[in-house]
N, C-alpha and C positions, 0 to 999 in steps of 0.2 A: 458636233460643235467644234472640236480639232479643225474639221476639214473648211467651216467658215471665219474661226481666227488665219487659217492659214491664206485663205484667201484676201482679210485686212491686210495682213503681213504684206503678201507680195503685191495687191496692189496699191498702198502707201508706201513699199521701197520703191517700186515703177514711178509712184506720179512723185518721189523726190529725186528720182534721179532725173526725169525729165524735165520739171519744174526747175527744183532747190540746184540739179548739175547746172541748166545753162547759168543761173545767177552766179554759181561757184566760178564758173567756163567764163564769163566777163571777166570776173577780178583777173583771171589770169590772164587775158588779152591785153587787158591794161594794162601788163609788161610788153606787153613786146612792142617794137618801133612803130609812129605813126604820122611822125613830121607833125605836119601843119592840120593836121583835123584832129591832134588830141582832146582838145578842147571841146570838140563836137562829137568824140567819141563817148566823153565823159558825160555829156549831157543828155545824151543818148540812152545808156546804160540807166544814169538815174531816174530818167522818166521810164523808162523800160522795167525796172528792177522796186522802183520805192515801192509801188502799191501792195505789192504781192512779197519783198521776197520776205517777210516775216512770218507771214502765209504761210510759205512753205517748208516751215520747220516744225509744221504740224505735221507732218507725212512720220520726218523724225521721233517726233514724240508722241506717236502714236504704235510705234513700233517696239519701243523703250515699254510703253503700258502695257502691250500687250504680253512680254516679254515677262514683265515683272509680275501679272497678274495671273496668264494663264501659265507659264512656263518657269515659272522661277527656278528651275536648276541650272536651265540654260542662262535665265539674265544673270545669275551670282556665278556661272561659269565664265562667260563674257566680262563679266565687272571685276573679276577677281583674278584670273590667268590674263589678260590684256587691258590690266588698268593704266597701263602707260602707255601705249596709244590709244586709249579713250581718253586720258589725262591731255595729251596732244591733243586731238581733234577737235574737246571741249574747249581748250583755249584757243584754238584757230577759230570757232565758231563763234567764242563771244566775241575776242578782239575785229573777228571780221565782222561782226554788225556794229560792235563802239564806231569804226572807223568810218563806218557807210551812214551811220549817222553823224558825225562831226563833219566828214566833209559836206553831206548834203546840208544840215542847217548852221554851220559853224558861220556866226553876224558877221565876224572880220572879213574872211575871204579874200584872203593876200594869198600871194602866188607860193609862199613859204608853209605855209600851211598845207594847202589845196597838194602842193605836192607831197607831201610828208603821206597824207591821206593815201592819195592816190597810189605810191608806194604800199603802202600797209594795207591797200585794200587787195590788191595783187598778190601780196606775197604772204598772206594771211588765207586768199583764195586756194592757192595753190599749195599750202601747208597743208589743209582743211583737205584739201582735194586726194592728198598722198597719202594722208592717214587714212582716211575711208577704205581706199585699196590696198592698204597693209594688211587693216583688219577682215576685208571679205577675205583676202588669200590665208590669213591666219586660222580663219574656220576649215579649213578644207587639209591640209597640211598633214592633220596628224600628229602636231607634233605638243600638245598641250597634253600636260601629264596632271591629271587629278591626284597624283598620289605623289609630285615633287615633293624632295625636301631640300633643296639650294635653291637659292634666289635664283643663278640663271636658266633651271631646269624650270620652277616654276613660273616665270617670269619675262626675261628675255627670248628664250627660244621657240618660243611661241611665232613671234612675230619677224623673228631677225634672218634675212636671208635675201638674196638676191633674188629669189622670186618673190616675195609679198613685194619689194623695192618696186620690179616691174610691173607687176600689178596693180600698184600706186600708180604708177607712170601712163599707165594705161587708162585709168581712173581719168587725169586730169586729159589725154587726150578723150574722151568720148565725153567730159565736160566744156570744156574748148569747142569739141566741134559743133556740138548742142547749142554752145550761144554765137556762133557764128551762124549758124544755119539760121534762128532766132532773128538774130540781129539785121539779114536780108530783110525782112519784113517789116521790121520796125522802124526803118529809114526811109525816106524818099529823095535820099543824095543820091544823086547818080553815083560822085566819086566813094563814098563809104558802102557803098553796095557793093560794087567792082572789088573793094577791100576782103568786105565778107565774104561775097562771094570765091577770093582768091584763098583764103583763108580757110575755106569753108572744104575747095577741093585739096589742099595742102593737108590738113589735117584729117581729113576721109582717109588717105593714104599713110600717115601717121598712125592711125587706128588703125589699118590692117599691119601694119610692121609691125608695130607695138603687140598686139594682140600675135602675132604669129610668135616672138618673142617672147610670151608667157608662157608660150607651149615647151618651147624650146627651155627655159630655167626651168619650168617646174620639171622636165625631165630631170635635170643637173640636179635639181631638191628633193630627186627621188620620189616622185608623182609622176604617175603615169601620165597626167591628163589626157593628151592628144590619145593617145590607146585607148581609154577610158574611152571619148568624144566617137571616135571611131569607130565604136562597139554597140554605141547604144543609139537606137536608131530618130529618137526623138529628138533626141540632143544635135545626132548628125544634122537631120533635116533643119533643125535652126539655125546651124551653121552656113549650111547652104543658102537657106534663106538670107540669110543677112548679108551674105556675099552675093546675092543676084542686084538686093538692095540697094549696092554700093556702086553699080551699073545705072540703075536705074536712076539714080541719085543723083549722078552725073549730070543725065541729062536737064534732069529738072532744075539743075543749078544754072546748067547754062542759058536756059531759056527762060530763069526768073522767072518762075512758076514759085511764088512766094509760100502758096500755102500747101501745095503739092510735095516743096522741099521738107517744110516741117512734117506732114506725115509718112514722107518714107526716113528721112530721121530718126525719127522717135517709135519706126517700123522696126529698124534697124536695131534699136538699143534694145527695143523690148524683146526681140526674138536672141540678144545676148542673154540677157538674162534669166528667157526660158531654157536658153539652154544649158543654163548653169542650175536650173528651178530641176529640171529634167533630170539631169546627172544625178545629183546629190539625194534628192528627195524620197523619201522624208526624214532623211538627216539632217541634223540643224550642226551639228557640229560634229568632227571628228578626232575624238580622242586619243591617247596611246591605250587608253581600254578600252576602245570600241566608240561606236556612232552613239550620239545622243541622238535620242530620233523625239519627234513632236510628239507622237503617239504615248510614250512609254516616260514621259517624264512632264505628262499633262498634270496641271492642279486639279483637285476632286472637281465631281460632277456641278457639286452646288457652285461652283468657282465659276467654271468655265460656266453656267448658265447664267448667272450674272452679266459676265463681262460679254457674251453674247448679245443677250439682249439689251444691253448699254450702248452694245458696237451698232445693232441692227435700227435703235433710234438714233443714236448719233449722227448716221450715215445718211436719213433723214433729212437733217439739217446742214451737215457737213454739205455737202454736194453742190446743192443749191446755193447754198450761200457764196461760196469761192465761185461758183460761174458766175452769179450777180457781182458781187466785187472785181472779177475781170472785164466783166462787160461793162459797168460801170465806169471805169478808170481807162481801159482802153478805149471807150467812146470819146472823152474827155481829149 
């Protein structure tokens, strides 16, 4: 039963980072310059984004359940040692759906307005986007003490360091590129394609800097990782894989091969994250007393069988439903 919540677990983080990222990966686009097609960039997104992206904060909140039903030492670990960047994330989260709903149905629709939005949808995106990768780096650290007693042993130090920073950082580039890559397909401007697409190999490159760069501070943070990465051969080979990837990727970009780019994209992320699934596993967190492991801090048998066969009908109807609702609204 463990090993099929574990499999809910990772494949609702996977389908929100590839779903819920590229949505977060817009907002933050919508910072950066774009002259004279902002306007068609922004109408773009929201036809791209409305149907779905409420959608996709079921991935979130199915993760949150499973956490709190079958695992509850780890969610009041989480809830409790890093409730200040949950506190953070949860108000990037709502304020970035307030604002994606007022500007898309706000009646006035003055240019004072529309921008204010558009601002706050960006920079709400990209809050949203930082927090997430504070808190993955914050599990892995070590540095969350169950047995603090000052506010910054229990509390701050958890999170606080120049590598969770970067690993944020990282976050919002593999978000970013997610809906660039996205966004090629959803257009049929020439000139916003050309965009994406430049965007799209900009940020490819970004992601391997950035990412080389985590290795580099979690050394400074006194994590091995890259040693770690190096040693375990699962891990290695997704490495590699995602770095052939980013070759391949290339190509596909330039020959606007629309749907060939999304899946070596989302080829790409996925085999990050196994290789972060690979490393760690089945550790969910890393303590100053030792790994919580999934195994060893599971709710009773009657628990986990409930919330199993809850997951296994859910999934049922889950599935189906969200490809009908995409194909529905993308047909349109």
């Amino acid at each position: 039963m463990v090993e099929i919540l574990l499999f809910f677990i990772g494949a609702s983080l996977l389908l929100y980072v590839l779903l819920g990222g590229a949505d977060y990966g817009a907002g933050i686009l919508e910072l950066l310059p774009l002259k004279k097609w902002r306007e068609e960039q922004k109408d773009l997104i929201n036809a791209a984004m409305g149907p779905v992206w409420e959608a996709n904060h079921m991935w979130l909140i199915l993760i949150v359940v499973i956490l709190f039903m079958g695992f509850p030492l780890l969610f009041t670990t989480l809830m409790t040692s890093l409730h200040i960047p949950m506190v953070a994330l949860l108000i990037g989260i709502v304020l970035r759906g307030s604002v994606f709903t007022f500007r898309h149905y706000d009646a006035q629709k003055d240019d004072t307005s529309q921008k204010l939005y558009t601002w706050l949808f960006g920079l709400s995106s990209l809050w949203t986007s930082l927090w997430l990768g504070i808190i993955a780096a914050s599990l892995s650290r070590g540095l969350i003490d169950l047995e603090a007693r000052d506010f910054h042993s229990a509390y701050i130090a958890p999170w606080w360091g120049l590598y969770p920073l970067v690993q944020g950082f990282f976050v919002v580039c593999i978000f970013s590129f997610l809906a660039s890559v996205y966004l090629i397909g959803e257009t049929s401007h020439p000139e916003l394609q050309k965009i994406y697409i430049r965007r799209a190999c900009v940020l490819n490159i970004f992601l391997i800097a950035v990412g080389a760069l985590v290795f580099v501070t979690s050394s400074l943070d006194g994590s091995p990782l890259l040693k770690d990465f190096i040693s375990h051969p699962w891990a290695l080979a997704c490495m590699g894989g995602a770095t052939l990837l980013f070759f391949i990727l290339w190509i596909f970009i330039t020959k606007r091969y629309a749907f060939w780019t999304r899946i070596a994209s989302a080829g790409q992320v996925t085999l990050i994250l196994l290789g972060w699934y690979f490393l760690y596993a089945p550790h969910a967190i890393l303590t100053k007393q030792g790994p919580l492991n999934f195994f060893d801090v599971a709710a009773p048998t009657a628990t986990l069988k409930q919330l199993t066969y809850a997951l296994l009908v859910g999934s049922v109807f889950i599935f189906p439903s969200l490809i009908y609702l995409m194909k529905i609204f993308k047909s349109k």
